[in-house]
C-alpha positions in Angstrom: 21.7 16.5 4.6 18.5 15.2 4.2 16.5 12.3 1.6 14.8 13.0 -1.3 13.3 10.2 -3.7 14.8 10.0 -6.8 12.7 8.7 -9.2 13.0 7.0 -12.7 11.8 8.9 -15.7 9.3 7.0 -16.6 7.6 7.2 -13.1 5.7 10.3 -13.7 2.8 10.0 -11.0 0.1 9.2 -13.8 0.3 5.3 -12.0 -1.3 6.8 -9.0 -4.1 8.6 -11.2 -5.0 5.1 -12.4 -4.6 3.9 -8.6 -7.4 6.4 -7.4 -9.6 5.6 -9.9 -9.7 2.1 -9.1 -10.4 2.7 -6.1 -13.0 4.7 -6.7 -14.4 1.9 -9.1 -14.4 -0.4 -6.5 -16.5 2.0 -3.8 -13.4 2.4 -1.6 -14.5 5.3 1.2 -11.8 4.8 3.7 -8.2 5.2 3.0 -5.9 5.0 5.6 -2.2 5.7 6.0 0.7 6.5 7.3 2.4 9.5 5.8 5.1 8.0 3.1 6.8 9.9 -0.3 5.8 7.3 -2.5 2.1 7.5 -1.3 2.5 11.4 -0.9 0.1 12.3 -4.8 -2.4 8.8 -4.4 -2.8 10.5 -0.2 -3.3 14.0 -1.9 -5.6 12.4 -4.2 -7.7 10.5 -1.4 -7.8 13.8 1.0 -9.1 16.0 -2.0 -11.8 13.2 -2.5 -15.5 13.9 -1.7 -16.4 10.5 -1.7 -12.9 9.1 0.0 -12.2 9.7 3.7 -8.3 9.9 4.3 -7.2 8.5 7.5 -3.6 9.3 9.0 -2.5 6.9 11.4 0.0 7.0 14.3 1.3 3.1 13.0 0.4 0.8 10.6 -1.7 -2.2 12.1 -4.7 0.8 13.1 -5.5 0.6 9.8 -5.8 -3.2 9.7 -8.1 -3.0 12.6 -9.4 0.0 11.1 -10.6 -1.8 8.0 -12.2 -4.5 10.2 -14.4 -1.7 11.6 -15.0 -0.3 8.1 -16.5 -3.9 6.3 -18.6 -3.6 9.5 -20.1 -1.0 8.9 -20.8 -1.4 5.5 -17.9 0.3 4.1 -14.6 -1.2 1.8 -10.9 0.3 2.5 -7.7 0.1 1.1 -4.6 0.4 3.5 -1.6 2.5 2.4 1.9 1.9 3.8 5.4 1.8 3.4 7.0 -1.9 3.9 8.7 -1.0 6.7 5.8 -0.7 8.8 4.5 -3.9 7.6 6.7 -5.7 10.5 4.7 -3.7 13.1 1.5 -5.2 11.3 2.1 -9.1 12.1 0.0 -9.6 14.9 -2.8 -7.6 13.6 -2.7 -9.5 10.2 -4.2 -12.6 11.8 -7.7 -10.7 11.4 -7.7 -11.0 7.8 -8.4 -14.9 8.1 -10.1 -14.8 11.2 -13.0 -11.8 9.8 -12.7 -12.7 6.5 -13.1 -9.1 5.5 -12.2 -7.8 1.9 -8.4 -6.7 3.1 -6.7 -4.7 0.4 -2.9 -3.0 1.2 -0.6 -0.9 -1.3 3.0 -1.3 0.0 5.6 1.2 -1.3 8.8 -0.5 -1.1 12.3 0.2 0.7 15.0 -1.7 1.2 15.4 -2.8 -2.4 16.3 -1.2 -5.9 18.9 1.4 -5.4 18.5 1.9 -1.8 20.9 3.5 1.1 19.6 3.4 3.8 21.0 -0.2 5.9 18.2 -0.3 8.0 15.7 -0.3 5.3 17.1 -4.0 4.2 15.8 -6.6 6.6 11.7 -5.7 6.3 11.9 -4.9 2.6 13.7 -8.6 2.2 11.1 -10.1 4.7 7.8 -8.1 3.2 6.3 -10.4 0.6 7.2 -13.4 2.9 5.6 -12.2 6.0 2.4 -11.3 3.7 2.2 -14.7 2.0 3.2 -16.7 6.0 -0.4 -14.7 7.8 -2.3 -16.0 4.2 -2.4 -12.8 2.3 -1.9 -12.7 -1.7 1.0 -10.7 -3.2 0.9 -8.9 -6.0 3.7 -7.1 -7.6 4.5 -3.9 -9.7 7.9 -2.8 -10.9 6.9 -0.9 -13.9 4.5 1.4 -14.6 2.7 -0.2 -17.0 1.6 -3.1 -14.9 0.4 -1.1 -11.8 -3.0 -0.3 -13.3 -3.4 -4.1 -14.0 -1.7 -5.0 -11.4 -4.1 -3.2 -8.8 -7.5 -3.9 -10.6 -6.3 -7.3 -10.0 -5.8 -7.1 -6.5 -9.1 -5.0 -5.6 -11.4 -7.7 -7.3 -9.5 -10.5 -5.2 -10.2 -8.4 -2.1 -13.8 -6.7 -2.8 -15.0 -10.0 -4.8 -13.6 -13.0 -3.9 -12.9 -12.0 0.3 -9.2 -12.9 -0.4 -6.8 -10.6 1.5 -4.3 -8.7 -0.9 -1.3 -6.6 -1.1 0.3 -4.7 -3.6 4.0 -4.4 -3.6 4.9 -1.2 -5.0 8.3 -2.0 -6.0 11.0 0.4 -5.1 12.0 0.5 -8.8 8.8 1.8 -9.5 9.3 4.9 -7.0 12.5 5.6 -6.9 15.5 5.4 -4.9 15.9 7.8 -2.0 19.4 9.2 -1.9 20.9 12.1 0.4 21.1 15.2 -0.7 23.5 18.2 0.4 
């Protein structure tokens, strides 16, 4: 048995077209991540990129530090995780008010619409919480008609106004993983 995402219809990946070109409005030239399905075509995307630099990462809260390094050297990044990993980033979220830097995060969800997996629960109950409690905006999108407005939002609070951001990419949105024979 393994996973597979399962998702909705109207979730054809066009949503993460829109994504990458936003972030390509907005000068974005590092991208990391940590490997995730619902990141897998905006990743693609960002590795085929001449202009983009693609950054794997071993756990989530490099790529906080990692865009510390980048606004200091004159450079704007967008992190890409899954909300599980956004437990591992607590500590390192403290930066955001400390630097000030223009933090901007896309969060795949788990742990809520349709999901299996038990362990998945907890963080994707606790995400937007632990974002809002270190003093980072939350923005949400469920459909896919709101994640282009939803994320053009969220870069111009980050790159504009220095206001850290994330983007909760709602499981809905997606798709359920389920197990597969």
């Amino acid at each position: 048995m393994h996973a597979r995402t399962e998702a909705p219809a109207e979730a054809a990946p066009s949503w993460t077209g829109e994504i990458f070109s936003i972030l390509q409005r907005f000068d974005v030239r590092q991208v990391p991540y940590v490997p995730d399905a619902g990141h897998s075509d905006l990743i693609k995307r960002v590795l085929a990129s001449s202009t983009m630099r693609g950054i794997p990462l071993t756990t989530e809260e490099e790529g906080v530090a990692l865009l510390v390094g980048a606004w200091a050297g004159g450079q704007r990044g967008a992190l890409l995780m899954q909300s599980s990993g956004v437990g591992n980033c607590i500590n390192m979220l403290s930066l955001t008010q400390i630097f000030r830097f223009p933090f901007l995060t896309l969060v795949t969800m788990r742990g809520e619409w349709g999901e299996f997996n038990p362990w998945q629960v907890p963080m994707g109950s606790s995400t937007q919480a632990i974002f809002e409690l270190s003093g980072i905006k939350v923005l949400r999108a469920s459909h896919p008609v709101e994640v282009s407005e939803v994320v053009e939002a969220a870069a111009g609070q980050a790159y504009n106004a220095l206001t850290p951001t994330a983007v909760l990419l709602s499981q809905r949105l997606i798709g359920a993983k389920v197990f597969v024979k």
